[in-house]
N, CA, C and O atoms as CSV, one atom per row, in Angstrom:
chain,resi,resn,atom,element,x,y,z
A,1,UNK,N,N,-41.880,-28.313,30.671
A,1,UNK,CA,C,-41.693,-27.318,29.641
A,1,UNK,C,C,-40.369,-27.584,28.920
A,1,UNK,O,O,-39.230,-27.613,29.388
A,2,UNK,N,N,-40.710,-27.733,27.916
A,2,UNK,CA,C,-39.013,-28.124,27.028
A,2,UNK,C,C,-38.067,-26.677,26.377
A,2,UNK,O,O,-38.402,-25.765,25.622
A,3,UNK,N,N,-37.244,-26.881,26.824
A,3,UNK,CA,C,-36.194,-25.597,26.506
A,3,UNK,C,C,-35.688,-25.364,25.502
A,3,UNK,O,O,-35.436,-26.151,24.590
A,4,UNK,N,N,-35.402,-23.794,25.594
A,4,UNK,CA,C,-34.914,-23.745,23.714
A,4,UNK,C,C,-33.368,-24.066,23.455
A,4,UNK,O,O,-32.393,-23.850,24.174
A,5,UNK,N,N,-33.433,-24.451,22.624
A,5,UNK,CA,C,-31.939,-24.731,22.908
A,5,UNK,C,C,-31.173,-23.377,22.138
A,5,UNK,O,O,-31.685,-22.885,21.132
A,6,UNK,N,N,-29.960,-22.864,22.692
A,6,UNK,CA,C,-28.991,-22.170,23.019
A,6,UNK,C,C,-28.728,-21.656,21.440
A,6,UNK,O,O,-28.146,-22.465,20.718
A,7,UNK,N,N,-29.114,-20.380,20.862
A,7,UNK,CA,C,-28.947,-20.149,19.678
A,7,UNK,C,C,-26.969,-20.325,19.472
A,7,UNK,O,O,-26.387,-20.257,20.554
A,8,UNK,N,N,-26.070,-20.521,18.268
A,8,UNK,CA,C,-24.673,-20.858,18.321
A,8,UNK,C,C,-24.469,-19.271,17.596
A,8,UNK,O,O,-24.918,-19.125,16.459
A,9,UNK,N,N,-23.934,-18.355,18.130
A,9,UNK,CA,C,-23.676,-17.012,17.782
A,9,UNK,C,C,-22.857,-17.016,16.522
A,9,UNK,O,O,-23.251,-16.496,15.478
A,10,UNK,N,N,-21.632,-17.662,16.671
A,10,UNK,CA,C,-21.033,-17.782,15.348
A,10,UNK,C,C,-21.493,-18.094,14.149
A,10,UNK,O,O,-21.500,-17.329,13.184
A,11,UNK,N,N,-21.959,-19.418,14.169
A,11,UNK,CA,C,-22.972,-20.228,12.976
A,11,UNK,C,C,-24.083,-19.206,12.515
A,11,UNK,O,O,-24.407,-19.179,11.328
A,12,UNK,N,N,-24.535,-18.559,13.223
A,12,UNK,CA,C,-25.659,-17.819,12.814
A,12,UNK,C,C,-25.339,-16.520,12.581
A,12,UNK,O,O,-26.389,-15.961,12.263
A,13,UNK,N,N,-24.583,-15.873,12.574
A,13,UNK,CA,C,-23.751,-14.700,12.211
A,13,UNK,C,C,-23.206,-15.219,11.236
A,13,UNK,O,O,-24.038,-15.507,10.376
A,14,UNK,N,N,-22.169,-15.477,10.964
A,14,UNK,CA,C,-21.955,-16.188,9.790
A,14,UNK,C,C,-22.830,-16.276,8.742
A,14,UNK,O,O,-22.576,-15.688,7.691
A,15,UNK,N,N,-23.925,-16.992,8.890
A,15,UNK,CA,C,-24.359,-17.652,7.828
A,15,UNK,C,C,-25.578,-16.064,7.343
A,15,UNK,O,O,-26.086,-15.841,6.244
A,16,UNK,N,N,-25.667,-15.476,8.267
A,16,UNK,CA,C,-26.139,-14.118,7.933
A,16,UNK,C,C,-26.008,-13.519,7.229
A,16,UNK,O,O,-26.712,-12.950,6.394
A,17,UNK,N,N,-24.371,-13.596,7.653
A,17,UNK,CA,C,-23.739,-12.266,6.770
A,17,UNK,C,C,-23.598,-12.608,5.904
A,17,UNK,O,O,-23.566,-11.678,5.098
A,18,UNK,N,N,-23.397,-14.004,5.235
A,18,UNK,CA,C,-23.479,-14.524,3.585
A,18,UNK,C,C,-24.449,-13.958,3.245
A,18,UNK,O,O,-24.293,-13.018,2.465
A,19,UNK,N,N,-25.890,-14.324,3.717
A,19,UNK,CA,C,-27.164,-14.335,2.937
A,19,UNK,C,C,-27.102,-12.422,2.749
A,19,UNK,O,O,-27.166,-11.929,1.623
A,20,UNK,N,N,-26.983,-11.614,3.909
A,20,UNK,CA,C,-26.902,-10.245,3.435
A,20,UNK,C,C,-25.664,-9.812,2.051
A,20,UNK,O,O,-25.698,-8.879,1.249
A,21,UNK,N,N,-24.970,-10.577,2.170
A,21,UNK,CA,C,-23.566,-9.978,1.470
A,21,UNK,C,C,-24.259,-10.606,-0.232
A,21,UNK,O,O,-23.955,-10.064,-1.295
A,22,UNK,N,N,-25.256,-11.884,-0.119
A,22,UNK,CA,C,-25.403,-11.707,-1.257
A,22,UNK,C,C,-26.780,-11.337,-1.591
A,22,UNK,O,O,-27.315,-11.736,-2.625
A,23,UNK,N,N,-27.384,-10.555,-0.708
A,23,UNK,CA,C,-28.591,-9.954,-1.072
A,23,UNK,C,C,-28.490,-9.018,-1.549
A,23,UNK,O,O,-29.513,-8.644,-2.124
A,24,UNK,N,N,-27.148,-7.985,-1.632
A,24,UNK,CA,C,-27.011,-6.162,-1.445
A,24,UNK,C,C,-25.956,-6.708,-2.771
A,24,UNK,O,O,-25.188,-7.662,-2.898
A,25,UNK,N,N,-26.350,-5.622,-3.603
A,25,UNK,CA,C,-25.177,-5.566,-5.190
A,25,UNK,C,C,-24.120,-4.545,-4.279
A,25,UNK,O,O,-24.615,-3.884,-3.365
A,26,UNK,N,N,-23.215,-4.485,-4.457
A,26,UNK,CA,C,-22.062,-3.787,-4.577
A,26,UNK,C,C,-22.179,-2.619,-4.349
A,26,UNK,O,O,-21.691,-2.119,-3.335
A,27,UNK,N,N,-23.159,-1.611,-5.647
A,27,UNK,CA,C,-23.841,-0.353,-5.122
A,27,UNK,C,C,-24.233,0.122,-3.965
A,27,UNK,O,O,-23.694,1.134,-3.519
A,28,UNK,N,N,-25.023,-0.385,-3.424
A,28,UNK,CA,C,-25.515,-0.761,-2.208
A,28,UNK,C,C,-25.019,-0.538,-1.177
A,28,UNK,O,O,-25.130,0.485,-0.502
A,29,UNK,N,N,-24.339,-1.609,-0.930
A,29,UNK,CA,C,-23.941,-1.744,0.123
A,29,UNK,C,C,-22.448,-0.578,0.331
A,29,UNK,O,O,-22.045,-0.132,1.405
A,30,UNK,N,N,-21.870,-0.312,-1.033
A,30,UNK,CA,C,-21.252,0.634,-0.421
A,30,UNK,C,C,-21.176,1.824,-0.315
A,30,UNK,O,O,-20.270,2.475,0.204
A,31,UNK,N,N,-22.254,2.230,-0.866
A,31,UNK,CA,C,-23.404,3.645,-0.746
A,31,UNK,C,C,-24.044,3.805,0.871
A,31,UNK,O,O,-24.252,4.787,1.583
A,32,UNK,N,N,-24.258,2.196,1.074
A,32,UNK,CA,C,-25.124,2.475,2.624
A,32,UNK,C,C,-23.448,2.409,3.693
A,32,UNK,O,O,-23.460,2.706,4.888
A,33,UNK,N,N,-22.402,2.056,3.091
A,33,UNK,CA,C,-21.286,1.862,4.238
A,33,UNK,C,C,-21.080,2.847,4.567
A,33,UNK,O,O,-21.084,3.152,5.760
A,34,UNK,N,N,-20.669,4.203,2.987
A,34,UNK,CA,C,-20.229,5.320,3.474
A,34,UNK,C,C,-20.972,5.929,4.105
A,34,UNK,O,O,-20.464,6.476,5.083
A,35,UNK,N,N,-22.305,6.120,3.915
A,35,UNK,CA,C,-23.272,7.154,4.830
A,35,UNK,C,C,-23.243,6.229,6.392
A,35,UNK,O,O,-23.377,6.931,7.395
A,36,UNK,N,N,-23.124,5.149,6.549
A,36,UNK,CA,C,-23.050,4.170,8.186
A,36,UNK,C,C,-21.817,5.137,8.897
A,36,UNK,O,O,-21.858,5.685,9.998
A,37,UNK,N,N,-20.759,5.155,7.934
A,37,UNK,CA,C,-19.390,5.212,8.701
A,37,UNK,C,C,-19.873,7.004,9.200
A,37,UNK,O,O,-19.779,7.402,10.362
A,38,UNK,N,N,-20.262,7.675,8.294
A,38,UNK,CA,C,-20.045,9.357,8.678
A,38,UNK,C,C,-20.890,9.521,9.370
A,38,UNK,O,O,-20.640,9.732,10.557
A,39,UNK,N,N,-22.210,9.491,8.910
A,39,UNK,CA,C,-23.551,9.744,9.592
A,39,UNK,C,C,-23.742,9.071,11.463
A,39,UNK,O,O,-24.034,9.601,12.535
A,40,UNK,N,N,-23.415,7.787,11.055
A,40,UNK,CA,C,-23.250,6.838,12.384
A,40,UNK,C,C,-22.590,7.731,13.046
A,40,UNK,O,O,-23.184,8.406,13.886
A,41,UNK,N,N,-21.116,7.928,12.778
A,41,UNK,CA,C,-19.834,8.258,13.537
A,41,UNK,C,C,-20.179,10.061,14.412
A,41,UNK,O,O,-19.966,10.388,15.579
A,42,UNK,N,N,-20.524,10.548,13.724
A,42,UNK,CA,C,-21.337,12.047,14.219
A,42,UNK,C,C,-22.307,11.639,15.314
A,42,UNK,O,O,-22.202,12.112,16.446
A,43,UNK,N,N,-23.311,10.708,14.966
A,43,UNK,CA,C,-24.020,10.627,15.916
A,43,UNK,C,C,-23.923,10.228,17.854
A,43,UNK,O,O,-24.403,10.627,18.915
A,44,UNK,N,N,-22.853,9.080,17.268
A,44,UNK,CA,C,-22.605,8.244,18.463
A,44,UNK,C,C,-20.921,8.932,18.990
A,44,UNK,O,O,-20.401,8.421,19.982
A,45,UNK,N,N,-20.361,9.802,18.431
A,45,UNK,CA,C,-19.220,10.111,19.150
A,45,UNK,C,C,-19.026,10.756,20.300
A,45,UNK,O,O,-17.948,10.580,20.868
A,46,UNK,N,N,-20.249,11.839,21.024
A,46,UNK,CA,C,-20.242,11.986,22.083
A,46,UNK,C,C,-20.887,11.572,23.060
A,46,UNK,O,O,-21.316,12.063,24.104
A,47,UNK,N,N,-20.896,10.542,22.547
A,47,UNK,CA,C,-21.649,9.280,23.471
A,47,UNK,C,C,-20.623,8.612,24.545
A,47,UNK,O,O,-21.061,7.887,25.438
A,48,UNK,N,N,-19.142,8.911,24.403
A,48,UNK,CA,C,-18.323,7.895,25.153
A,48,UNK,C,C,-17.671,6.856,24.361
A,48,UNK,O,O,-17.290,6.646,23.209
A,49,UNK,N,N,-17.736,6.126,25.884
A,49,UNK,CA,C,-16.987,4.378,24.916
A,49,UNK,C,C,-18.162,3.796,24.535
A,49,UNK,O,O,-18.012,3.041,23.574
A,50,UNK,N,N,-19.393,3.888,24.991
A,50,UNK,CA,C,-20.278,2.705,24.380
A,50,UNK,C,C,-20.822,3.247,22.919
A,50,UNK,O,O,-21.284,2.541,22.022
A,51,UNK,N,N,-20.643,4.747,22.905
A,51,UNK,CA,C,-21.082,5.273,21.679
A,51,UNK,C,C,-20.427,4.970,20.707
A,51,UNK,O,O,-21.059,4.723,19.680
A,52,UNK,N,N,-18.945,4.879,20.681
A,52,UNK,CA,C,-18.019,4.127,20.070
A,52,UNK,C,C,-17.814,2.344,19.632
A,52,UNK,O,O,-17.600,1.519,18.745
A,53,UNK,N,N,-18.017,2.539,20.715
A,53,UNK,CA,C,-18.628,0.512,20.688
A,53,UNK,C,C,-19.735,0.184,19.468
A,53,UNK,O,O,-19.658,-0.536,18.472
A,54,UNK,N,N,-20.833,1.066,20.018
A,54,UNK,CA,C,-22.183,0.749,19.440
A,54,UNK,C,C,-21.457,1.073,17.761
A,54,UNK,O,O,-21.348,0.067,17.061
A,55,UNK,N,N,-21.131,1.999,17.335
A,55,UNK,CA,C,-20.790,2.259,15.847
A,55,UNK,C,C,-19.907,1.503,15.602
A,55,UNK,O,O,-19.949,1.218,14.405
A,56,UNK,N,N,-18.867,0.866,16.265
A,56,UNK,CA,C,-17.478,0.220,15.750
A,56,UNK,C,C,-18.601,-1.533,15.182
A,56,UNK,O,O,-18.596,-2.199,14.147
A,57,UNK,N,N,-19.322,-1.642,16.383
A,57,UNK,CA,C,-19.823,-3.165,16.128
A,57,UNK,C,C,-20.904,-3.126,14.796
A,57,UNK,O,O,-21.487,-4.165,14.486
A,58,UNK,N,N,-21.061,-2.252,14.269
A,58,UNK,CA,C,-21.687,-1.773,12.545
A,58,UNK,C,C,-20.972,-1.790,11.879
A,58,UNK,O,O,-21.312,-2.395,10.863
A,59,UNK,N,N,-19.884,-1.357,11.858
A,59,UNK,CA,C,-18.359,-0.974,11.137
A,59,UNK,C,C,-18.077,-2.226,10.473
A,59,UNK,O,O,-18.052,-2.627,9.309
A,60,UNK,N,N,-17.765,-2.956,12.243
A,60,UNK,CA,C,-17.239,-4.887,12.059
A,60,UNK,C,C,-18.241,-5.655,11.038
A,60,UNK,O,O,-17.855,-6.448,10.180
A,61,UNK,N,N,-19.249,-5.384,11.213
A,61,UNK,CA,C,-20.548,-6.298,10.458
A,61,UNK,C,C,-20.653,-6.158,8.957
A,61,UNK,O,O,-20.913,-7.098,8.206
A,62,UNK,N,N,-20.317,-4.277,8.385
A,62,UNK,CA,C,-20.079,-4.322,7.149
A,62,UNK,C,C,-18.718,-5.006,6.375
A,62,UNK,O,O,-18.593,-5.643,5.328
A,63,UNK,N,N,-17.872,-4.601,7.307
A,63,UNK,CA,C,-16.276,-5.549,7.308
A,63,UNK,C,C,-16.872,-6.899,6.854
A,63,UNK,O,O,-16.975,-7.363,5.719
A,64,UNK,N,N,-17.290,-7.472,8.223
A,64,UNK,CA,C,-17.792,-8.849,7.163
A,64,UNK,C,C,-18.919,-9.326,6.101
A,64,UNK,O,O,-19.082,-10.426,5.574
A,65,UNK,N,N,-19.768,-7.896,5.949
A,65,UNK,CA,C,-20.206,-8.664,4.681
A,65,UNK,C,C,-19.193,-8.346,3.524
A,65,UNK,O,O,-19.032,-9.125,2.585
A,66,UNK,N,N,-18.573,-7.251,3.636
A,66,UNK,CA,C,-17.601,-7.140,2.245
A,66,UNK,C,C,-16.998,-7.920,2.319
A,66,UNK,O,O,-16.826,-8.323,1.169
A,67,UNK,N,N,-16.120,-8.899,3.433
A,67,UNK,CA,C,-15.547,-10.432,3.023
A,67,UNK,C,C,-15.980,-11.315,2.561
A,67,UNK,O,O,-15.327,-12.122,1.899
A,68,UNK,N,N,-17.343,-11.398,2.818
A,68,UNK,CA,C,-18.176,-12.835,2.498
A,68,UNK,C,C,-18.380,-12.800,0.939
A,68,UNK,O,O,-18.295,-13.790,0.212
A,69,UNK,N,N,-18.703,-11.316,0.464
A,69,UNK,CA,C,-18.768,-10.510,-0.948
A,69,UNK,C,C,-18.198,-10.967,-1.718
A,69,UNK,O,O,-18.652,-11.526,-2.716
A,70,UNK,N,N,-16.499,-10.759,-1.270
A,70,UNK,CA,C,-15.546,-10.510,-1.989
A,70,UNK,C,C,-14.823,-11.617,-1.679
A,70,UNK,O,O,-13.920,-11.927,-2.456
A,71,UNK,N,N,-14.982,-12.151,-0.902
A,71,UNK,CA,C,-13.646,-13.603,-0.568
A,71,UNK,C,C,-12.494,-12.563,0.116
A,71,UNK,O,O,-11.690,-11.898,-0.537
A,72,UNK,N,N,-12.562,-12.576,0.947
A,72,UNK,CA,C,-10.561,-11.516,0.936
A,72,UNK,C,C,-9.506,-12.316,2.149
A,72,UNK,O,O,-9.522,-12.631,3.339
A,73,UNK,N,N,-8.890,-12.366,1.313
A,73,UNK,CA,C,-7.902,-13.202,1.981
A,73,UNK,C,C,-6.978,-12.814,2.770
A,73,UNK,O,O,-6.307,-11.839,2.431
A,74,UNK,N,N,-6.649,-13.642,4.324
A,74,UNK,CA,C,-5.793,-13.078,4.825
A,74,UNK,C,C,-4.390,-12.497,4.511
A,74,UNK,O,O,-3.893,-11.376,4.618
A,75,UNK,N,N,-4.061,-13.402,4.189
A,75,UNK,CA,C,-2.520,-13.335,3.574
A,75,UNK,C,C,-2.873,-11.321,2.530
A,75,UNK,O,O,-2.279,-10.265,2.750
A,76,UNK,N,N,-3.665,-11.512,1.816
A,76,UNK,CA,C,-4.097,-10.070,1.491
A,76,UNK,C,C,-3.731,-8.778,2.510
A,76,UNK,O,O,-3.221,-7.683,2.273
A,77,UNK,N,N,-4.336,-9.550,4.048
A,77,UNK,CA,C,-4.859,-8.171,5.077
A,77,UNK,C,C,-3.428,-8.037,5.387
A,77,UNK,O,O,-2.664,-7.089,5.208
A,78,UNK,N,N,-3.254,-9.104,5.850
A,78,UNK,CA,C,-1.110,-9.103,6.262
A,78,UNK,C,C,-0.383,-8.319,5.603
A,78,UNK,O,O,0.266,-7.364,6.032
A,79,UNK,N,N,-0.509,-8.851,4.131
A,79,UNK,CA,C,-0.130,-7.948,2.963
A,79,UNK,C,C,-0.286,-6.457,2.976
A,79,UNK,O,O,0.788,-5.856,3.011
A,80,UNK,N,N,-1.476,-5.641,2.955
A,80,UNK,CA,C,-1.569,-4.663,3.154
A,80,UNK,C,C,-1.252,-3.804,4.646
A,80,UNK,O,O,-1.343,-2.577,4.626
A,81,UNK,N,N,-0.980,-4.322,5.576
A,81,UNK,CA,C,-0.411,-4.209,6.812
A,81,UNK,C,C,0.581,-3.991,6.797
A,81,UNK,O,O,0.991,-3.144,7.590
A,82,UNK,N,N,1.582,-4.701,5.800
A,82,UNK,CA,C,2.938,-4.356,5.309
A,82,UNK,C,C,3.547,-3.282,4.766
A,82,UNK,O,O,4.529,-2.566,4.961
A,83,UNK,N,N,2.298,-3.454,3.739
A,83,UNK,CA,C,2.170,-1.719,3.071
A,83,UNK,C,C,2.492,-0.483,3.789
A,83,UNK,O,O,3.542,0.160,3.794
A,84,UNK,N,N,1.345,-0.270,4.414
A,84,UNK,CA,C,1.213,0.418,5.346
A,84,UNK,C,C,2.305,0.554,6.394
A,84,UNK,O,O,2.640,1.669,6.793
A,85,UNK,N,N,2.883,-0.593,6.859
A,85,UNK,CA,C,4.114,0.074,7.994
A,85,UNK,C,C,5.573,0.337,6.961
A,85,UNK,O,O,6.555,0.861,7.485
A,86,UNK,N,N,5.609,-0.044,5.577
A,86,UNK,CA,C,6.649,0.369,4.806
A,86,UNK,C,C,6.198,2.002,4.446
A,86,UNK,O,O,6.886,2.933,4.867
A,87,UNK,N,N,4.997,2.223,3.640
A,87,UNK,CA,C,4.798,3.514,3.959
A,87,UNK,C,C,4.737,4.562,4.740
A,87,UNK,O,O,5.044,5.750,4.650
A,88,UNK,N,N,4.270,3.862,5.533
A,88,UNK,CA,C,4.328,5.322,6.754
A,88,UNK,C,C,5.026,5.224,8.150
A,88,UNK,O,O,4.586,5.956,9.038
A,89,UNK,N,N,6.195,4.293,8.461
A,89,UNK,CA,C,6.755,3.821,9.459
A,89,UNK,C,C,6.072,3.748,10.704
A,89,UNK,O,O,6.813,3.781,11.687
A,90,UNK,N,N,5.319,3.691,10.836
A,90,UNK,CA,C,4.036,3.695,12.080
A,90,UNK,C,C,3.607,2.142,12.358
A,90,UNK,O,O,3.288,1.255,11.567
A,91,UNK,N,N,3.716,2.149,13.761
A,91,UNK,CA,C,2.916,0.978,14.377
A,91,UNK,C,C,4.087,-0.008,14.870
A,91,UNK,O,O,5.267,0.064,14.526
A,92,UNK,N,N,3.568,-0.855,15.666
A,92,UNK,CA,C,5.014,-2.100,15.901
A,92,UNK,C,C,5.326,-2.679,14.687
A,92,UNK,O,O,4.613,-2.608,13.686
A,93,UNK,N,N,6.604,-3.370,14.783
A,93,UNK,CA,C,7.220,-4.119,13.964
A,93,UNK,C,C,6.683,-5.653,14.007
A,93,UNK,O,O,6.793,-6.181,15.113
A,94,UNK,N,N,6.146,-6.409,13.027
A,94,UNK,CA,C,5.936,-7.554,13.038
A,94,UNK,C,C,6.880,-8.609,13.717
A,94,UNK,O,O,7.938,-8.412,14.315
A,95,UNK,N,N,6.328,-9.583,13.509
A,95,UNK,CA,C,7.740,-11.028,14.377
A,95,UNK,C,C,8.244,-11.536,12.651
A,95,UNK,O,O,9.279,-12.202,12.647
A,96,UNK,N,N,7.908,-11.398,11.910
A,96,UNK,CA,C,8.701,-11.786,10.730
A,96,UNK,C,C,9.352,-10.755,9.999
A,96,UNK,O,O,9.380,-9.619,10.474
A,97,UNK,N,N,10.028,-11.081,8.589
A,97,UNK,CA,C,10.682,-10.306,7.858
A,97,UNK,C,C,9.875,-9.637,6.639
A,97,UNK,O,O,10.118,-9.976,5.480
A,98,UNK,N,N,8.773,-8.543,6.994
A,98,UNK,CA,C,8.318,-7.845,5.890
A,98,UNK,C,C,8.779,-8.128,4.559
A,98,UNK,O,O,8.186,-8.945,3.855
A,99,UNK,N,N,9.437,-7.726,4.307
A,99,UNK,CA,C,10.440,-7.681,2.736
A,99,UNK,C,C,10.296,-8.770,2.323
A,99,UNK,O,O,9.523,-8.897,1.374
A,100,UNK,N,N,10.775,-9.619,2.706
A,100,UNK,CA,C,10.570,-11.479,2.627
A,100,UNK,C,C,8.904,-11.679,1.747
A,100,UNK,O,O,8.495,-11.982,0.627
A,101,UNK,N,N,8.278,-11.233,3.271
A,101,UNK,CA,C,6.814,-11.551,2.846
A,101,UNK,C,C,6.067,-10.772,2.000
A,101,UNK,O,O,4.974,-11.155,1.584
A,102,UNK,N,N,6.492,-9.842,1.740
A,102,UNK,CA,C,6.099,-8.617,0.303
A,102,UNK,C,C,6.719,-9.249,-1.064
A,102,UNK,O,O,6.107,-9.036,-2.111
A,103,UNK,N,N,7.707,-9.885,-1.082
A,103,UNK,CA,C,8.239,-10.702,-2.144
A,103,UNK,C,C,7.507,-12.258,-2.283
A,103,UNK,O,O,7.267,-12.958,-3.267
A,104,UNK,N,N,7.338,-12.393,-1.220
A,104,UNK,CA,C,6.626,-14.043,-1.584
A,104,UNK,C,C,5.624,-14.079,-1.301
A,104,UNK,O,O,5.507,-15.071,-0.581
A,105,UNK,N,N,4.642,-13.555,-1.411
A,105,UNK,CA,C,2.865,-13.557,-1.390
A,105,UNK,C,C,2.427,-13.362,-2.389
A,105,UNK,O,O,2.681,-12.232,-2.807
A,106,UNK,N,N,1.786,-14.028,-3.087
A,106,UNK,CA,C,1.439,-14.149,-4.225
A,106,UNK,C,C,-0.206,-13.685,-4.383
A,106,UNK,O,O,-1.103,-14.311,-3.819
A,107,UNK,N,N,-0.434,-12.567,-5.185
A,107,UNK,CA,C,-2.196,-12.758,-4.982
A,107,UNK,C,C,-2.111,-11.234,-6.062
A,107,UNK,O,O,-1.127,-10.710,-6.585
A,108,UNK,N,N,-3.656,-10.825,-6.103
A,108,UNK,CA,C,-3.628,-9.762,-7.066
A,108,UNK,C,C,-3.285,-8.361,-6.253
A,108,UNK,O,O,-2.890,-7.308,-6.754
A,109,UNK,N,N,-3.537,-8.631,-4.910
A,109,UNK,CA,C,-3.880,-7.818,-4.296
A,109,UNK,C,C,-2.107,-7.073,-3.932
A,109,UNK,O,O,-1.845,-5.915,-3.607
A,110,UNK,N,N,-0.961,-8.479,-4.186
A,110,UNK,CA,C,0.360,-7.420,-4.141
A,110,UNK,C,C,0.352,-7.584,-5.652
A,110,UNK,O,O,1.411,-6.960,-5.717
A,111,UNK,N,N,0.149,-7.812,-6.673
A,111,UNK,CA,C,0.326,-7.741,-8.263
A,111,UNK,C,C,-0.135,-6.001,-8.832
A,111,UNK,O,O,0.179,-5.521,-9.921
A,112,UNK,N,N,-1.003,-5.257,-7.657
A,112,UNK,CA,C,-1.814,-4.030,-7.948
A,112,UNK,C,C,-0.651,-3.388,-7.009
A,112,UNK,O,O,-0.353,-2.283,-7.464
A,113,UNK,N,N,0.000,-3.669,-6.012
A,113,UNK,CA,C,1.235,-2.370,-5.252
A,113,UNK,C,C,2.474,-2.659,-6.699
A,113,UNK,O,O,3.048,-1.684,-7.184
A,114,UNK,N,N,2.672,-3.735,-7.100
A,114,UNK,CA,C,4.265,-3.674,-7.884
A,114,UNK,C,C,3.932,-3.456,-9.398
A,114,UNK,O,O,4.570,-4.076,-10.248
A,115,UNK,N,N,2.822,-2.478,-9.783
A,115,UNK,CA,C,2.792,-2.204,-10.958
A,115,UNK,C,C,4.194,-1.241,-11.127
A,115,UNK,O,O,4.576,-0.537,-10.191
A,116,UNK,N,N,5.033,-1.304,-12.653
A,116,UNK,CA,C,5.700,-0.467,-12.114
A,116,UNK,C,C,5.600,1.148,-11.681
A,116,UNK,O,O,6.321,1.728,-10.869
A,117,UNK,N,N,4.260,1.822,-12.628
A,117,UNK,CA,C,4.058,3.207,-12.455
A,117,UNK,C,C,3.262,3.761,-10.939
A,117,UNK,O,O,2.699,4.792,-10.570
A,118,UNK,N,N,3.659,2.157,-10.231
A,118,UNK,CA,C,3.147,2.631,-8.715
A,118,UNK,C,C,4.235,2.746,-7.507
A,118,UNK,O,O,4.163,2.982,-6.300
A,119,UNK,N,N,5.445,2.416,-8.584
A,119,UNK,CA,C,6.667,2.034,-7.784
A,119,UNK,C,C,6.761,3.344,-6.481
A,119,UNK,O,O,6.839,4.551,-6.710
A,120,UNK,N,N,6.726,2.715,-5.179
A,120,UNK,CA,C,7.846,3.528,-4.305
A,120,UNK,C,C,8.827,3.364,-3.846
A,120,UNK,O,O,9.251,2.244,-4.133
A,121,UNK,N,N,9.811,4.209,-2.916
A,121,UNK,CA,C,11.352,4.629,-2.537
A,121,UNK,C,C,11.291,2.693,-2.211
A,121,UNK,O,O,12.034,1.906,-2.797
A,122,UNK,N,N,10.776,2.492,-1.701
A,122,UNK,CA,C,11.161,1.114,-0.970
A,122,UNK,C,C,10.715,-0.285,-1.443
A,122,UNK,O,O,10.670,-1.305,-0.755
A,123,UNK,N,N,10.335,-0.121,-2.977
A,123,UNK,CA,C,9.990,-1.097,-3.493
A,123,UNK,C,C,11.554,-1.365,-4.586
A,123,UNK,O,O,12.010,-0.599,-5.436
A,124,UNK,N,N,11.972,-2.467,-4.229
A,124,UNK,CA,C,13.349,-2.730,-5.284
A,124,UNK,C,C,13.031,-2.358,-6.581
A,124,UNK,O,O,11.824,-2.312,-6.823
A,125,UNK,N,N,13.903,-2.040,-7.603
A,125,UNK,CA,C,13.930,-1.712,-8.762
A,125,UNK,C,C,13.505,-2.481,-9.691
A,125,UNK,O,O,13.060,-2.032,-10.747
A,126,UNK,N,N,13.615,-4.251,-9.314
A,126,UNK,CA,C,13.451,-4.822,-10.374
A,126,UNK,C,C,12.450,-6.256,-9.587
A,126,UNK,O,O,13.247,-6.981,-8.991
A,127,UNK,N,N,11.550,-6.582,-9.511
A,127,UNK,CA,C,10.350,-7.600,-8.956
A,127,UNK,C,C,10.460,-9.007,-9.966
A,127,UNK,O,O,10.040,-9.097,-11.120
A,128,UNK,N,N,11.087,-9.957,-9.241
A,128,UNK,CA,C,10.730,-11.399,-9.935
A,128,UNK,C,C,9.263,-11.869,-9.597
A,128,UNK,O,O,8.840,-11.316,-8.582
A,129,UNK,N,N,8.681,-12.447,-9.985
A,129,UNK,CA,C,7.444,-12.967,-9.937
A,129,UNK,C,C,7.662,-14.466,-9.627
A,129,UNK,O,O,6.695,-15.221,-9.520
């Protein structure tokens, strides 16, 4: 009897979530995220940890089709990570120099925090590009 050979979880996840990310317009998919995240999240919360599990591993899957979607770049997620612990002082401190890396990352995604009519307390007064 000849055996099947060993489906590769990654490769095939992957290549999934492309083909879904470009099957679903935009509408779609983020019409079906928000009702996943609330609807899901009610259902499975007094379920425990696996009830949590079970909804978080839906969560992760829309996560990656909106990457595959959208392209999103790490240096982006870092980026906004930054954000976030300059705004709201919460969470550990990175191993590098925030400030540094809020000044030298280049992408649209910090070009949309340093508009100036978005300026906050902790963004310098004046942004070289």
């Amino acid at each position: 009897m000849a055996q099947k050979k060993k489906i590769d979880v990654n490769k095939e996840y992957n290549k999934w979530c492309k083909e879904i990310a470009r099957a679903m317009n935009e509408k779609e998919l983020m019409s079906h995220f928000r009702r996943h995240v609330y609807k899901h999240f009610l259902k499975h919360k007094d379920e425990g940890k696996i009830g949590r599990k079970v909804w978080l591993v839906a969560i992760l899957n829309f996560m990656n089709f909106f990457k595959q979607k959208y392209k999103v770049d790490k240096g982006d997620m870092l980026f906004e990570c930054c954000i976030y612990l300059k705004e709201h002082k919460k969470g550990p401190v990175p191993s590098f120099d925030v400030d540094q890396f809020l000044k030298q990352h280049k992408s649209e995604v910090r070009d949309y925090y340093y508009r100036p009519w978005r300026r906050k307390k902790w963004q310098p007064a004046k942004v070289n590009k």
